[in-house]
N, C-alpha and C positions, 0 to 999 in steps of 0.2 A: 667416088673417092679415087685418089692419085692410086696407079700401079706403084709399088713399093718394091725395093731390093730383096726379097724376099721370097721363097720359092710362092705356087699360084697355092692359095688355101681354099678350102668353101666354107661360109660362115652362116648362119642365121641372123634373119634380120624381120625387123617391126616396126611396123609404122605408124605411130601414134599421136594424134593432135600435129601431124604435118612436124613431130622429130624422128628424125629414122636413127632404130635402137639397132644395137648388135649383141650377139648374146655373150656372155660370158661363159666359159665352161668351166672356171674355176669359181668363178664365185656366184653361179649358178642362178644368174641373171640376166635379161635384157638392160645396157647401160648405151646412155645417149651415145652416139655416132660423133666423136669428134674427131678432128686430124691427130691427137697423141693417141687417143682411144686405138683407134686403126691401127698404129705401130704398134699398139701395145699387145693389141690380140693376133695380129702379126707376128711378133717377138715371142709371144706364148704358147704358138702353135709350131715355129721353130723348136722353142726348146723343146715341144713334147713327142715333134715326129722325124725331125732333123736328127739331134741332140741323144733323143731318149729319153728324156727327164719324167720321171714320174707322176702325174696330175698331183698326186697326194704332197709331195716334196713342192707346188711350185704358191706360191702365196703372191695375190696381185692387190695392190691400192691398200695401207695398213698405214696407219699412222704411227709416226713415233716420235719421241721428246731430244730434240739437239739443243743445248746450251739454253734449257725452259721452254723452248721454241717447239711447236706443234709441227712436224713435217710430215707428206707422206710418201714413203716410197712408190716406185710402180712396180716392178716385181721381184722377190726374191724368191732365190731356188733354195732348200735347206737340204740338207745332208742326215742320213738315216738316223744322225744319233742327235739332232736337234741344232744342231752349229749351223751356221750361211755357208753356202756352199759361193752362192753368187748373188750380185744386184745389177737389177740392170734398170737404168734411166733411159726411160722414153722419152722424147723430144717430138714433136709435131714436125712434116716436113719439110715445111718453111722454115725451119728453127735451124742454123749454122752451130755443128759442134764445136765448140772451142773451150780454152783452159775454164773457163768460169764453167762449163758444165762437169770438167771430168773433177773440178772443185766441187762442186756440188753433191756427186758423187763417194767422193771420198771423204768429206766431211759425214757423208750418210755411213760409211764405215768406219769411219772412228768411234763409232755405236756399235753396229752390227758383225763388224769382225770376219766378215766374207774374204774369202781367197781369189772370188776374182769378180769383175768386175766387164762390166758392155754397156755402153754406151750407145745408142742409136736415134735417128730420127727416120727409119725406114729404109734412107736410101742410102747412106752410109752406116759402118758397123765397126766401132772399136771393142776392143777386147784386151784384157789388162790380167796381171797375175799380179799380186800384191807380194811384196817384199816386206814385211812386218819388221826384220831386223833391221835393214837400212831405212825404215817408214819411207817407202816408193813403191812405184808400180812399173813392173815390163809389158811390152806392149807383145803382145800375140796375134799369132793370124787368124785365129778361131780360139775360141773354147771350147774345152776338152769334152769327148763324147759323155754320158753318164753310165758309169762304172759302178755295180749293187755293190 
């Protein structure tokens, strides 16, 4: 798999019927080896040794209902008293960030009501604070370490 913008991690991995799996430590599984997969567990291991974020706060792959529509996120972080803290969209890294993704995004929180918001495909990394009063978002150079 591609080196990622990301600090170096070490992962577990399996090899089964010729698909190489990666393990998940949040959802406490080996899941196929894809390029968003890769970012994803990338992005998750950021938040938990970069960041801080607590294993138990961070929820990955969970479906949810936008306008009847079945979608599912890739990770959000919650906040100790059950509110989204954050979402962040994985993108594979052949995959070009652009408005239709940070739309994508944001459409996912006109549900979920997260304060802030990261985008990524691995090798680039947005990061956003939601403005709920003006319905916008500011653009940030990181997100915030996590604060108990």
């Amino acid at each position: 798999m591609q080196t990622l913008n990301f600090p170096k991690y070490s992962f577990r991995f399996k090899n089964k019927e010729n698909k190489l799996s990666i393990f998940d430590d949040i959802r406490k599984k080996f899941v196929v080896l894809q390029p968003e997969e890769w970012v994803r567990q990338h992005c998750v291991l950021y938040l938990i040794q970069e960041k801080n974020y607590p294993k138990s706060l961070i929820n990955v792959e969970k479906e949810l209902t936008i306008n009847n529509l079945k979608k599912r996120y890739d990770v959000v972080v919650f906040n100790s008293d059950g509110s989204i803290h954050l979402i962040v969209e994985c993108k594979a890294p052949t995959i070009t960030i652009n408005q239709d993704t940070f739309d994508q995004v944001a459409r996912y929180n006109l549900e979920l009501n997260a304060t802030y918001l990261m985008v990524t495909n691995g090798l680039n990394h947005y990061y956003c604070q939601m403005d709920f009063e003006n319905e916008r978002y500011q653009f940030l150079k990181d997100i915030p370490d996590y604060k108990s």
